[in-house]
C-alpha positions as CSV (number, residue, x, y, z in Angstrom):
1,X,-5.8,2.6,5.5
2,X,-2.9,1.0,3.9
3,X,-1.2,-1.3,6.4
4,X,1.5,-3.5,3.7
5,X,4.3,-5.6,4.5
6,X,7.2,-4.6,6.0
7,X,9.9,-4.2,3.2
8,X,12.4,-6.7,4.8
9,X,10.8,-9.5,7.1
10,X,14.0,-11.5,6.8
11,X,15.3,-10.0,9.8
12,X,13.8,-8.0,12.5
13,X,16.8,-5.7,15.0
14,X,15.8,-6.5,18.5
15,X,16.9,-5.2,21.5
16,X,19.0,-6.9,24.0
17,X,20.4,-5.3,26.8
18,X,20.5,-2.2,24.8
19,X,22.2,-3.3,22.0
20,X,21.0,-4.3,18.2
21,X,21.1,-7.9,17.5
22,X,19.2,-9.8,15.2
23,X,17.2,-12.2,15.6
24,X,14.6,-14.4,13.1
25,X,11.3,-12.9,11.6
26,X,8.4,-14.1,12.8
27,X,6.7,-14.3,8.9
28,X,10.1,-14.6,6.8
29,X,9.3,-13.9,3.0
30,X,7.0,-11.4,3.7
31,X,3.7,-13.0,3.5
32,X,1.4,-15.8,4.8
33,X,3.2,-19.3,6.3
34,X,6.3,-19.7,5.3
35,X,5.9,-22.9,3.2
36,X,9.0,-23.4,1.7
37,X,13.1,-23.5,2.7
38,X,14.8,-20.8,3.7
39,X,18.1,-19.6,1.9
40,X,19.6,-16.9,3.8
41,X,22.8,-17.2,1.7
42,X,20.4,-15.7,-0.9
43,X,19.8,-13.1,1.3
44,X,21.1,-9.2,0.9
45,X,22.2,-8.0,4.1
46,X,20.4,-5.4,5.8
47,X,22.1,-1.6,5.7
48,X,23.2,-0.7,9.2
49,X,21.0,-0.2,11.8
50,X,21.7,2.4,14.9
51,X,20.1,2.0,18.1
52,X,19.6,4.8,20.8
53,X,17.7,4.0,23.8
54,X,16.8,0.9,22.7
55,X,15.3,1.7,19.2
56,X,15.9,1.2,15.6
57,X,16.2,5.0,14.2
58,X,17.6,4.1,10.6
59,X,17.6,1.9,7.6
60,X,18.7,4.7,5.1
61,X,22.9,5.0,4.2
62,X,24.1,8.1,3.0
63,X,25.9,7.7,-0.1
64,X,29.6,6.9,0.5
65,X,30.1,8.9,-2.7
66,X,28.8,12.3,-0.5
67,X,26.9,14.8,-1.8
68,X,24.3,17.5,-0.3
69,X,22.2,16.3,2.7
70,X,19.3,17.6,4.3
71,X,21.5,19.3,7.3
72,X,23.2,21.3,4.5
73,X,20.4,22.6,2.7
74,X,18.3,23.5,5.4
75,X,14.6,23.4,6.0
76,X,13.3,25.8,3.6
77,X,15.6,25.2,0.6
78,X,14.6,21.9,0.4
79,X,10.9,22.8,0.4
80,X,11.8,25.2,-2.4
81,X,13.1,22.6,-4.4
82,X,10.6,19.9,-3.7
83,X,7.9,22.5,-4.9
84,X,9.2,24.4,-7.3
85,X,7.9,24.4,-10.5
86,X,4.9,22.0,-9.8
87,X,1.8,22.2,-11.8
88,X,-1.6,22.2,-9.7
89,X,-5.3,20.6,-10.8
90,X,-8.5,23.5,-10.8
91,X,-9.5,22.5,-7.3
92,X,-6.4,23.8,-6.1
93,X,-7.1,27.5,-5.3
94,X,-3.9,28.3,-3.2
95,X,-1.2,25.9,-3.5
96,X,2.4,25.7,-1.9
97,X,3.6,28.7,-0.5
98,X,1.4,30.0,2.5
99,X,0.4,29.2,5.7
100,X,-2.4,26.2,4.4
101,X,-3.6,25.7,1.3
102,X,-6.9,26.5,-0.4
103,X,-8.8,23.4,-2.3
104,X,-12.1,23.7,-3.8
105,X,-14.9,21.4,-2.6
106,X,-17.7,21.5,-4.8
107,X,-19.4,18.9,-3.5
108,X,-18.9,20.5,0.2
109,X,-18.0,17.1,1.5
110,X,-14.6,15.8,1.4
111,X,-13.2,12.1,2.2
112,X,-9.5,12.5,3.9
113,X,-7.5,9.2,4.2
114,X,-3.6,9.2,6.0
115,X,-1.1,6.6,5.3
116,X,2.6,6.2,6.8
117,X,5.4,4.8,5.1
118,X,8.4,4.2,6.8
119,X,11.7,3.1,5.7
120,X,12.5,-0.5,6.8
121,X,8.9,-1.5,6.7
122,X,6.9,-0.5,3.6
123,X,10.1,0.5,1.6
124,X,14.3,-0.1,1.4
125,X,16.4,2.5,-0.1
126,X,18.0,0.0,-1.5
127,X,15.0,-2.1,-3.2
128,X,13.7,1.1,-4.8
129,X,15.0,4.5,-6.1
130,X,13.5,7.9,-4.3
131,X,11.1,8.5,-7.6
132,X,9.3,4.4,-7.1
133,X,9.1,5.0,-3.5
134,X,7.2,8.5,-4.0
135,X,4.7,7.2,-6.4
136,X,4.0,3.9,-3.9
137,X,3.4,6.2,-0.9
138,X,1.2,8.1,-3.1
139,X,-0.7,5.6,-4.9
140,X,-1.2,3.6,-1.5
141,X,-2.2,6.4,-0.3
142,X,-4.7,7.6,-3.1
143,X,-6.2,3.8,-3.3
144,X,-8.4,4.6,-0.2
145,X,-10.2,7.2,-1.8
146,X,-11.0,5.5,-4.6
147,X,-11.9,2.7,-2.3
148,X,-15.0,4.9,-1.2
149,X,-16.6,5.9,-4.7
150,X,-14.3,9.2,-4.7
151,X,-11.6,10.8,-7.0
152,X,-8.3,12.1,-5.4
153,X,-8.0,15.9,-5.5
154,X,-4.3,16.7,-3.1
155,X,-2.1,15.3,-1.0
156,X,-0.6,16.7,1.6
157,X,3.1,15.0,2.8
158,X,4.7,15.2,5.9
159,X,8.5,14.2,5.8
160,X,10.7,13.2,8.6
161,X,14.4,12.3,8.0
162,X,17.8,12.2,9.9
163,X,19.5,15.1,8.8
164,X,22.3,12.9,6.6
165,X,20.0,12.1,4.3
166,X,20.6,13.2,0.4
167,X,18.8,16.1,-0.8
168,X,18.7,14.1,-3.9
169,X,17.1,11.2,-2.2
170,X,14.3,13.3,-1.2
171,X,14.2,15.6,-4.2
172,X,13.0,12.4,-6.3
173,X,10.9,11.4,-3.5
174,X,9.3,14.4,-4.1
175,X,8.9,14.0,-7.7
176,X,8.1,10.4,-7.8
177,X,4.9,11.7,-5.4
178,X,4.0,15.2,-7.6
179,X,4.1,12.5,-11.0
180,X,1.7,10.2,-9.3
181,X,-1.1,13.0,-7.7
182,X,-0.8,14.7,-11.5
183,X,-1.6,11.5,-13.4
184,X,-4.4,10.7,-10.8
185,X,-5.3,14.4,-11.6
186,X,-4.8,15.7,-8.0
187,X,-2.1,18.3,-6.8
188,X,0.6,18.2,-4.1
189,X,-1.0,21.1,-2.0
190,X,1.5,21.6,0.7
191,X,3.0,19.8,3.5
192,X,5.8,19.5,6.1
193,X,9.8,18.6,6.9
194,X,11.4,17.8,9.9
195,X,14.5,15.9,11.4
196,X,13.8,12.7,12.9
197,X,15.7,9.6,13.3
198,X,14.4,7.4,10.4
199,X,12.8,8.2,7.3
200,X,9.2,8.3,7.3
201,X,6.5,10.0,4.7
202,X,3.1,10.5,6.0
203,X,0.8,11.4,2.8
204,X,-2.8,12.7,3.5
205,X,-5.5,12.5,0.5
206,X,-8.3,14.7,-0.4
207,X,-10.9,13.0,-2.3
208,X,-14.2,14.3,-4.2
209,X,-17.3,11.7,-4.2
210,X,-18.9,14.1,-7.5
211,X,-21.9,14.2,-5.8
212,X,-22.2,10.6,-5.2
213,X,-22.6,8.5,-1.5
214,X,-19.5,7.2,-0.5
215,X,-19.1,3.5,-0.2
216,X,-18.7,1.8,2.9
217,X,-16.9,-1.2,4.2
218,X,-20.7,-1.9,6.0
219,X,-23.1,-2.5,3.2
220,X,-22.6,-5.9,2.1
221,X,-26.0,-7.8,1.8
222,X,-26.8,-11.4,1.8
223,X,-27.0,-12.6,-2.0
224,X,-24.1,-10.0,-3.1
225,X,-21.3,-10.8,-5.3
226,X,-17.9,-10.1,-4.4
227,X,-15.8,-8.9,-7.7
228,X,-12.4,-7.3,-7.5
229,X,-10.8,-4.8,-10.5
230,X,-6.7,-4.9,-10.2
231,X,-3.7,-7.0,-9.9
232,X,-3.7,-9.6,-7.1
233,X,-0.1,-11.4,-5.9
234,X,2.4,-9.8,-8.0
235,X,3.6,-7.5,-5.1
236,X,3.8,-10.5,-2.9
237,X,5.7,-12.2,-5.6
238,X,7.9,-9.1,-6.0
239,X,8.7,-9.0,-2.7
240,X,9.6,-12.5,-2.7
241,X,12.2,-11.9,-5.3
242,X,13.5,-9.2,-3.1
243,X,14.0,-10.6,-0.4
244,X,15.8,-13.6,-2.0
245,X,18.7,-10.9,-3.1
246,X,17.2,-11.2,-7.0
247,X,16.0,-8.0,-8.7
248,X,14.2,-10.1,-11.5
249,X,11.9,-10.9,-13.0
250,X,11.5,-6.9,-13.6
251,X,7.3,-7.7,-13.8
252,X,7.0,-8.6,-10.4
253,X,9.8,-6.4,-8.5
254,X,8.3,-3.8,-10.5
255,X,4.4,-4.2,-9.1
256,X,6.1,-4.7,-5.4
257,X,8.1,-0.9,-6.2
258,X,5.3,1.1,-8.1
259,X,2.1,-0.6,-7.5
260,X,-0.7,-0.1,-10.4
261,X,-4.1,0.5,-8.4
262,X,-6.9,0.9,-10.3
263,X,-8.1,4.2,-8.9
264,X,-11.0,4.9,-11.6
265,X,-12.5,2.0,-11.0
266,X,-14.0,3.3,-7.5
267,X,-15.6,6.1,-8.5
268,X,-17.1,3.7,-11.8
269,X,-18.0,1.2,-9.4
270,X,-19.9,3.6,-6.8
271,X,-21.7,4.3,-9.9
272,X,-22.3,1.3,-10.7
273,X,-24.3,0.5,-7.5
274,X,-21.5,-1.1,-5.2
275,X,-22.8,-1.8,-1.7
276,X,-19.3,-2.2,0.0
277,X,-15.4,-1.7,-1.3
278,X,-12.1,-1.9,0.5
279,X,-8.6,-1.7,-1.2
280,X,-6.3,-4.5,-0.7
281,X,-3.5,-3.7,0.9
282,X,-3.2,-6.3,3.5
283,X,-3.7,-8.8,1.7
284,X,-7.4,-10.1,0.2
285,X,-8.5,-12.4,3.0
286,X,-7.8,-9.8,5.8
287,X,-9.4,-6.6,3.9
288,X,-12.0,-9.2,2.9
289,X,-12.2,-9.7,6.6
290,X,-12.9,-5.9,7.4
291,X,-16.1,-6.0,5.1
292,X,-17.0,-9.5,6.3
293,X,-17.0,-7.9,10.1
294,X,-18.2,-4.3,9.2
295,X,-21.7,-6.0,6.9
296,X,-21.8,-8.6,9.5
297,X,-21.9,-11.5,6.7
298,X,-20.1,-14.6,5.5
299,X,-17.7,-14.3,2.5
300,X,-16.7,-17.2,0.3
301,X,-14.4,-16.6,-2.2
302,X,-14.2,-19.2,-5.1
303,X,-10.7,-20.5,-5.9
304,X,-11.4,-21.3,-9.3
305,X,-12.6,-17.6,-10.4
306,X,-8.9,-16.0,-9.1
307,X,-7.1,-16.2,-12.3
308,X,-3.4,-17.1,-12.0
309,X,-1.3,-15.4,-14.4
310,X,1.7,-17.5,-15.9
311,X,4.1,-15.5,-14.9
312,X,3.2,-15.5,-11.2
313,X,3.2,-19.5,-11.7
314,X,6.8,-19.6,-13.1
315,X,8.1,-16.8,-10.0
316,X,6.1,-19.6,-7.3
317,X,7.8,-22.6,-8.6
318,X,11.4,-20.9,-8.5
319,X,11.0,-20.0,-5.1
320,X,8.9,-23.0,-3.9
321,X,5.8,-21.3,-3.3
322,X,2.1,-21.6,-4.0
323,X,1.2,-18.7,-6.4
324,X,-2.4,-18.9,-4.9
325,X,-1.0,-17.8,-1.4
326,X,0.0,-14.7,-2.8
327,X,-3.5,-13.5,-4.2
328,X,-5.1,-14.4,-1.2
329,X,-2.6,-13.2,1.0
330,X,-0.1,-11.3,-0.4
331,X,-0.8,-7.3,0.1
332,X,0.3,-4.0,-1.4
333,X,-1.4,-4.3,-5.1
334,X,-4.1,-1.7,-3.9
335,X,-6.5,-3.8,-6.3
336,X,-10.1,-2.7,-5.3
337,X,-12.0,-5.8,-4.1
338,X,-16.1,-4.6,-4.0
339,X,-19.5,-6.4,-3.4
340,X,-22.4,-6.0,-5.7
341,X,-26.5,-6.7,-5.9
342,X,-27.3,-10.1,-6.9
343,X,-28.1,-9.9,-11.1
344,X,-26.2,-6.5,-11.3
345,X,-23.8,-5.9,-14.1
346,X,-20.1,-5.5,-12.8
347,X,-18.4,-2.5,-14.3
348,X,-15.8,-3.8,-16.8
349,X,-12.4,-4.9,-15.6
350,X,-13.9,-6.2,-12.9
351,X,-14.3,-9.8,-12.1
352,X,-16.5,-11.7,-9.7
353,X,-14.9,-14.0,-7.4
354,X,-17.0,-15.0,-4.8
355,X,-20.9,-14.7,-3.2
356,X,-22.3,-13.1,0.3
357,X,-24.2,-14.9,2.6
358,X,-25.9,-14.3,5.7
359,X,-24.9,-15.8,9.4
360,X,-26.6,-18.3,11.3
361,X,-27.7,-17.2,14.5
362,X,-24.1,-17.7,16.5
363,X,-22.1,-17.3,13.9
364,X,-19.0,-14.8,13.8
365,X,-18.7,-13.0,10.8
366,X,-15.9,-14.9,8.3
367,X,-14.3,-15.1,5.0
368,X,-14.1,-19.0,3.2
369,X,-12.4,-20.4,0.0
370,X,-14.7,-22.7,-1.6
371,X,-16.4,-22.7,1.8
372,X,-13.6,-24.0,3.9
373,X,-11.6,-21.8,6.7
374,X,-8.0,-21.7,4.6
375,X,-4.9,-22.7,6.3
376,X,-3.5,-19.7,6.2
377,X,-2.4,-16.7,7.5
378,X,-5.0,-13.6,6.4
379,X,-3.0,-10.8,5.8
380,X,-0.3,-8.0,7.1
381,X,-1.1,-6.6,10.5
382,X,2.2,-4.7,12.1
383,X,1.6,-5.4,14.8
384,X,1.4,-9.4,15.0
């Protein structure tokens, strides 16, 4: 389950007597300690918020320019235009247009993963057109089956929006999630709209394992290797640059907009003999954490074997941060992070970064760098 950062951490809207006000963020930048100064001159200012009863219900701004919203199209038209015209995969046997739809299982087991996005925490309008923040609820989305050895096959996507919202925002919503299930070679089989006060996607994945066991989080075993296939940090970084009021460099805002997981690799891995995989979205300490916990094991990852790319190393000294905080920490990639027998071949594309190793009698299940507890915080968890 993707968990991700919140897309703005600079502020949080609190309550006080019933009104907004704002107040400091708890984590400002987004991920880990904040280690360096804060500049909040540098800092966009949040769109309007609107409370009711106590409660943030909206991030997203109509455009001042106007222009068809949701309450003018209606229900149904928007549907229509959201699915019109939208190819489907072979395992789709009865797509849009019915009461359910109709999807093929072959291997008469199917892996089903959910994942929320919500606007103000894992996207801005305003960070991200409708078409990037389709394809990252998708892709987060699709990264946990591939997490368990299986290959996407359809999404279903609930939608929930205040009835001022564009029909062009969530027309390329809607596009940016149909081009992401069609390169993974799934289908957008059907789904759900509705008014609500803020908007919120909800995208539910089948997967096919081909045949094949899934992978757990739970089968780590003493003498494994930990490898990981994807890009660690440059979402961190991206969001960094965000939330700074910067929209370069375009490499890293672009990986915290569209992430790039690597969803072949699961299924290669699985075949590869993987004992335990996890995407990271949270960050690769705390999803580290969740095999460490599930295996019952000790993880040490080796600092020297994360490989920091240049870039990221230019983007950290700007900002005054430590580029190695943001592979360790920083969330949102959807990287795959596995563990594999001792002497095994890793698939290629993957590289190992670290060794399992059984607990002491006493001992708490736990995750090292270079076999010291780091001074930092794990990962994303929404609600700490």
């Amino acid at each position: 389950m993707r968990r991700g950062y919140p897309a703005d951490r600079r502020t949080e809207q609190s309550v006080v007597t019933g009104a907004c006000s704002a107040r400091p963020s708890r984590r400002p930048g987004g991920f880990g300690k904040d280690d360096g100064a804060r500049r909040p001159t540098l800092w966009p200012p949040l769109p309007k918020r609107t409370c009711i009863q106590g409660r943030v219900i909206s991030t997203h701004q109509p455009s001042p320019t106007g222009g068809e919203t949701l309450a003018d199209a209606g229900e149904f038209a928007v549907i229509r235009t959201v699915t019109h015209g939208r190819g489907q995969p072979p395992s789709t046997l009865l797509g849009p247009g019915d009461d359910a739809a109709v999807v093929a299982a072959p291997d008469a087991r199917v892996v089903v993963s959910t994942d929320l996005a919500v606007d103000g925490v894992h996207f801005r309008t305003d960070w991200a057109t409708g078409e990037q923040i389709g394809k990252r609820a998708a892709l987060a989305a699709m990264a946990d089956i591939a997490a368990m050895g299986a290959v996407p096959t359809a999404l279903v996507v609930g939608l929930s929006a205040p009835g001022s919202t564009l029909v062009e925002l969530v027309t390329a919503i809607g596009a940016g999630i149909n081009e992401a299930a069609e390169a993974a070679g799934a289908g957008v089989v059907g789904g759900d709209v509705t008014r609500g006060d803020q908007l919120t996607l909800a995208v539910t994945v089948l997967g096919d394992l081909r045949g094949s066991a899934p992978v757990l989080r739970s089968g780590a075993r003493p003498g494994d290797v930990v490898a990981v296939c994807g890009r660690l940090g440059w979402a961190a970084a991206g969001l960094a640059v965000l939330s700074r009021g910067f929209r370069s460099p375009a490499v890293v805002v672009g990986a915290y907009r569209v992430p790039e997981p690597p969803l072949a690799a699961g299924p290669v891995a699985a075949a590869a003999g993987a004992t335990s995989m996890i995407d990271v979205s949270d960050g690769l300490l705390a999803d580290l954490g969740h095999i460490a916990e599930e295996s019952r094991v000790a993880i040490d990852v080796k600092a020297v074997a994360l490989q920091v790319n240049p870039r990221l190393v230019e983007v950290a000294s700007a900002l005054g941060k430590n580029p190695l905080e943001w592979l360790l920490t920083g969330g949102d990639d959807h990287a795959l992070v596995a563990t594999f027998p001792r002497g095994a071949s890793t698939p290629p594309g993957w590289a190992q970064i670290g060794t399992i190793a059984a607990l002491g009698e006493g001992e708490a299940p736990r995750v090292t760098v270079d076999g010291a507890v780091p001074d930092l915080t794990a990962g994303w968890d929404h609600f700490r």
